[in-house]
C-alpha positions in Angstrom: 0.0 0.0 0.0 1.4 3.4 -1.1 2.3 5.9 1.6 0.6 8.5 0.2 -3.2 7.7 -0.7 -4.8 10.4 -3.1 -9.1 9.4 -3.9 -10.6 10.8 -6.6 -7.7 13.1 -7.9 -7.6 14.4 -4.1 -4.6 16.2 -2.5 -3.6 14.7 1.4 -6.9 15.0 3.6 -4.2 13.9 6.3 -1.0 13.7 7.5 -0.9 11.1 10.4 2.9 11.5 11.9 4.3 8.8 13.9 7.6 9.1 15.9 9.6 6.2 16.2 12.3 4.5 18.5 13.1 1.0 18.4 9.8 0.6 17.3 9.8 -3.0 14.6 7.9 -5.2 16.9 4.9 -2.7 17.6 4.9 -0.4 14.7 3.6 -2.5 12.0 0.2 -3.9 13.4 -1.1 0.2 14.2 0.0 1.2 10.8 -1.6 -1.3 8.2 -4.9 -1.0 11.0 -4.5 2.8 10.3 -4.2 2.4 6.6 -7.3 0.1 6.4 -9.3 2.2 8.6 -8.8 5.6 6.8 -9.3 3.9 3.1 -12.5 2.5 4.0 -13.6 5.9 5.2 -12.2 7.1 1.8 -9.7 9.7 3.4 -7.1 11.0 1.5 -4.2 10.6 3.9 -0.1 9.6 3.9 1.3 8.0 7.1 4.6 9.4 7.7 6.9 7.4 10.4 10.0 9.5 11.8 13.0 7.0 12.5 14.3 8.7 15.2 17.8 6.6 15.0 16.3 3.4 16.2 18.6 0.3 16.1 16.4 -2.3 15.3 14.2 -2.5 12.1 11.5 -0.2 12.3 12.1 2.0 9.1 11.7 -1.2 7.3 9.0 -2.6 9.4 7.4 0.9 8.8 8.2 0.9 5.0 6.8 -2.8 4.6 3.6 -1.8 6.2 3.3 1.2 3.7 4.4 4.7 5.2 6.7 7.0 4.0 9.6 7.0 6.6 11.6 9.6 7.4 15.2 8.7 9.6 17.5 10.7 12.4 21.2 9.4 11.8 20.6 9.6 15.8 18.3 9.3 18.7 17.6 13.0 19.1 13.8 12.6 21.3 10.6 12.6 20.6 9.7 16.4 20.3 12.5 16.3 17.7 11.4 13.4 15.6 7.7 15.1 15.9 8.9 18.7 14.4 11.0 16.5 11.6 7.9 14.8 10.4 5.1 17.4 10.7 7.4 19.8 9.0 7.7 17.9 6.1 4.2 16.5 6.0 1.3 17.8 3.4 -2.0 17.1 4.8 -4.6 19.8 5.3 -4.8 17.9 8.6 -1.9 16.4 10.7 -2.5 13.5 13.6 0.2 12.9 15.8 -0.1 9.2 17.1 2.4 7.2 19.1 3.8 4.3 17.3 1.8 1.7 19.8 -1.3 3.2 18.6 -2.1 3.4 22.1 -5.3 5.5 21.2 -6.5 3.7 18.2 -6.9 5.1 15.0 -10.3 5.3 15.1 -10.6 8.1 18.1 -9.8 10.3 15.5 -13.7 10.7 14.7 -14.0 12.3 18.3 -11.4 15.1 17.9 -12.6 15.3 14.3 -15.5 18.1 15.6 -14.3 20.1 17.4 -11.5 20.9 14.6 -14.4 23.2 13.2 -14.0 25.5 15.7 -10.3 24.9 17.0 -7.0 24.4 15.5 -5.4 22.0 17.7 -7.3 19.2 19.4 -5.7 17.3 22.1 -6.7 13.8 23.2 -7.2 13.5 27.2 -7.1 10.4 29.2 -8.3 12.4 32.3 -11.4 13.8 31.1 -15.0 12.6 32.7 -15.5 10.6 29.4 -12.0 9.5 28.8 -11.7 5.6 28.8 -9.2 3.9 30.1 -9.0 -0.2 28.7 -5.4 -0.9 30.7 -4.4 1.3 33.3 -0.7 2.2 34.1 1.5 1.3 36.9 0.2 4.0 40.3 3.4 5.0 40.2 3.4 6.2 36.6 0.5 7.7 37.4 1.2 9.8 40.1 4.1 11.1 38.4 1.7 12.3 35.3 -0.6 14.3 37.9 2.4 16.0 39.5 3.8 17.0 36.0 0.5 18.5 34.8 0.0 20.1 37.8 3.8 21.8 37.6 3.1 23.1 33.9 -0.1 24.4 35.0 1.7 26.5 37.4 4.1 27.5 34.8 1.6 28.8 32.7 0.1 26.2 30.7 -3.5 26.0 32.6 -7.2 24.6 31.8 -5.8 21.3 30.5 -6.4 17.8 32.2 -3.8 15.6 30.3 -1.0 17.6 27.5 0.6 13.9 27.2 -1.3 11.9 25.4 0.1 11.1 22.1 -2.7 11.2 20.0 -3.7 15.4 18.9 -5.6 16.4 15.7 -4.6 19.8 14.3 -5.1 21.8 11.5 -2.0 21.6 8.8 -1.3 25.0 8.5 -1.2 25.1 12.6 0.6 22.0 12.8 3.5 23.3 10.8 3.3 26.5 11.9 3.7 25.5 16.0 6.0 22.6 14.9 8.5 25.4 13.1 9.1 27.1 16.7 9.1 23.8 18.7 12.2 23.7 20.7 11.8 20.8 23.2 13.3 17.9 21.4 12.2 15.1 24.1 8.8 14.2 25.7 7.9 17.4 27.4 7.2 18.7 23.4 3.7 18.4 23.9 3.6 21.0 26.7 5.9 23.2 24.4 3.2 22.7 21.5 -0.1 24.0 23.1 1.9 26.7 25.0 2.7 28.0 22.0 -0.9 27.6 20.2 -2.0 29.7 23.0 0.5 32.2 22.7 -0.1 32.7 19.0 -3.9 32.4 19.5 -4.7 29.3 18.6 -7.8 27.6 19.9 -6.6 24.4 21.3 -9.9 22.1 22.7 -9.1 19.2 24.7 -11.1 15.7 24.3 -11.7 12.4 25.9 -9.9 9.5 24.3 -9.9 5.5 24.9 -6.3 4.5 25.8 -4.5 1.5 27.1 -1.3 1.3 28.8 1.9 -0.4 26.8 4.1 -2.1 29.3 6.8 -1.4 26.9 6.9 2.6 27.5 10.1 4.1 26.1 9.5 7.0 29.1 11.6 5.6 31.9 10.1 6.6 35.3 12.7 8.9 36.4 15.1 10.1 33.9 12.2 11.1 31.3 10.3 12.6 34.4 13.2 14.8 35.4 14.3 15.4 31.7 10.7 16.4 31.2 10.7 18.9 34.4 14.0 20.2 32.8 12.9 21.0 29.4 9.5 22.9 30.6 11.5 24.8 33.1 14.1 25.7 30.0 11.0 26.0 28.1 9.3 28.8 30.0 13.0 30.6 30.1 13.0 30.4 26.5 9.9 31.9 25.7 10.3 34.3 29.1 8.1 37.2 27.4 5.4 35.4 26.6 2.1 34.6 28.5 
């Protein structure tokens, strides 16, 4: 199946970027589900995997299952792998998904509606009508309530969950964010709708299903304090903003 899938003489409805580390033994699965799923809806789309200097064989595994893949001659973090594929994607749409599909593909249709009146749609795994199918370790999960509730101090406020991988955006927003994204790891998320904010975007947050992999590349402390680190240089950063 071709990486790029035009119907009907159609230019890319949309992009969905996918970063990648180490990624062959999960990526493959969540990519030919999401190729199925958007040609039976008859979307327009390319699926565009970032090789973010994995060591195993996920560009193949990737190219095999039909996306376009895009590689890092190093591991340089997720933020960075994210701005790398967004910035060369052409979709009048972008979806950023993780390479687990942890959200599946098919959440897409909630964020889908409230892209009429917002330009960047985040998916929430803490919102009333969020589900949850596998539920992370406590520990894991108290760390992700003291991280959102240090970037809402920091500026970024009225948001449940910025960490969820899975975000719908318009594609001129998507580029345009993606071009000033400076956070390279994890934490790029928090980076992402500070700065839709700042250049007044409308960002809407939703309620997603999401299931837990066991075999999260965030490691409990180091990514947490890395995390911590790059809001903190972040906010320094962009100092004269809100």
């Amino acid at each position: 199946m071709s990486a790029r899938v035009r119907i009907g003489g159609m230019g890319i409805e949309l992009s969905v970027v996918i970063p990648a580390y180490n990624e062959a033994a999960r990526v493959g699965p969540g990519l030919r589900r999401a190729a199925a799923y958007l040609c039976g809806r008859g979307v327009a789309h390319e699926l565009l995997v970032v090789d973010d200097g994995s060591r195993d064989g996920t560009a193949e595994v990737a190219a095999a299952a039909g996306a376009r893949v895009l590689r890092h001659d190093r591991n340089r973090g997720k933020g960075a792998a994210v701005k790398t594929g967004v910035l060369a994607c052409a979709g009048a749409r972008v979806l950023l998904a993780d390479a687990d599909f942890s959200t599946p593909i098919e959440e897409i249709e909630k964020l889908e509606p409230r892209l009429r009146d917002a330009d960047l749609v985040v998916g929430s795994r803490a919102l009333a009508d969020s589900v949850i199918t596998e539920r992370q370790p406590i520990y894991r999960e108290l760390m992700g309530k003291t991280f959102n509730l240090l970037i809402r101090c920091l500026g970024v406020r009225g948001f449940h969950d910025t960490q969820c991988g899975f975000k719908l955006a318009r594609g001129e927003t998507a580029r345009a964010l993606c071009a000033e994204l400076t956070v390279a790891g994890f934490a790029y998320d928090v980076e992402l709708i500070w700065l839709a904010l700042v250049r007044g975007r409308r960002v809407a947050e939703v309620g997603v299903l999401w299931a837990n992999s066991p075999d999260s590349r965030v490691h409990p402390i180091r990514s947490s304090l890395a995390m911590i680190r790059d809001v903190l240089l972040m906010r320094w950063r962009h100092r004269g903003g809100r």
